[in-house]
C-alpha positions as CSV (number, residue, x, y, z in Angstrom):
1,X,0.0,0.0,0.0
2,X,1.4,3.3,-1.1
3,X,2.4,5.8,2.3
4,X,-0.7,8.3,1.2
5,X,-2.8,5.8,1.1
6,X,-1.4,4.4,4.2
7,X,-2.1,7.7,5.6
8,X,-5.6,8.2,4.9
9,X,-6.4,4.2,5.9
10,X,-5.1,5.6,9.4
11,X,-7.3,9.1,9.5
12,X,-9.8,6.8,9.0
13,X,-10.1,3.9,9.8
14,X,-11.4,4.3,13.4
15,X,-14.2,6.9,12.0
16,X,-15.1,4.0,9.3
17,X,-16.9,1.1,10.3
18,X,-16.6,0.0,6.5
19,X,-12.8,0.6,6.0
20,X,-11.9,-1.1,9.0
21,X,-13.7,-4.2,8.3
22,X,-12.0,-4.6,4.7
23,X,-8.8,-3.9,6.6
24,X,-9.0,-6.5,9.1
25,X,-10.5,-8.9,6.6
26,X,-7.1,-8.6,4.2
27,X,-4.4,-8.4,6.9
28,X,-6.8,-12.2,7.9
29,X,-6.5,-13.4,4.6
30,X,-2.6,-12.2,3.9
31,X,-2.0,-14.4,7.3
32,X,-3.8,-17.3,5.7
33,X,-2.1,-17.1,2.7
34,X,1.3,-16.6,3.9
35,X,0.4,-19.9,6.7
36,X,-0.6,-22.2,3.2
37,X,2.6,-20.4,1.4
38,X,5.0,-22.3,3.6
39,X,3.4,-25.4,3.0
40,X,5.6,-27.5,0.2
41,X,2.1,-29.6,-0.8
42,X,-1.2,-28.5,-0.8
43,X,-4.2,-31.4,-1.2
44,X,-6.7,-30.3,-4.1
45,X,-9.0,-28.7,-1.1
46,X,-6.4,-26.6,0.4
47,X,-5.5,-25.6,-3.5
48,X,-9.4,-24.3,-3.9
49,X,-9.2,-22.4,-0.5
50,X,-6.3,-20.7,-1.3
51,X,-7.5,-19.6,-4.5
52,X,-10.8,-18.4,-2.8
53,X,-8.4,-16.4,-0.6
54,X,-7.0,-14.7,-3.1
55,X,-10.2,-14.0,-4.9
56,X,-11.5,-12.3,-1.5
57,X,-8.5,-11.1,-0.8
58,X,-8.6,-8.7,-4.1
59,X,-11.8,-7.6,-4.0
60,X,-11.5,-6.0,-0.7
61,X,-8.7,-4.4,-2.1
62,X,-10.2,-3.0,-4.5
63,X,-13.2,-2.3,-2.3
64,X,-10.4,-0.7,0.4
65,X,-9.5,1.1,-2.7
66,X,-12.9,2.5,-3.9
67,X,-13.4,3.8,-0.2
68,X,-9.9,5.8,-0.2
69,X,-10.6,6.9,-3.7
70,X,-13.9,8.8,-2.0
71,X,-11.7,10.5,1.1
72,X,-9.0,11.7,-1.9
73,X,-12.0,13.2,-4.0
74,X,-12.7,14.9,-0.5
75,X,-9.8,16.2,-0.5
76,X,-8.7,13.9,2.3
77,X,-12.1,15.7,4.8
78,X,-13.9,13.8,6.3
């Protein structure tokens, strides 16, 4: 994450029920994925759950993204 957006995820993020749910949610899924990461093998099932990880993972990026992009056409008010 870029410092400015860093920044504003901090101004926010205890004002912004919203934010910090997509927050928590991707620092929980970056843990998961770095715990399968360190696996050598992963069964067929663990495969699908990673990808489905991921998959969440990005959209509440770009959700996380969506919400900053509204405080930066703010003008970073609130």
């Amino acid at each position: 994450m870029e410092k400015r957006d860093w920044e504003l995820v901090q101004k926010y993020i205890s004002s912004d029920p919203e934010l910090k749910r997509y927050i928590d949610e991707h620092e929980e899924f970056e843990r998961k994925l770095g715990e399968m990461n360190r696996l050598l093998y992963l069964t067929p099932e663990e495969e699908v759950e990673r990808k489905k990880i991921q998959k969440l993972k990005l959209a509440g990026r770009d959700r996380i993204e969506a919400i900053l992009a509204q405080y930066r056409s703010q003008g970073g008010r609130g």
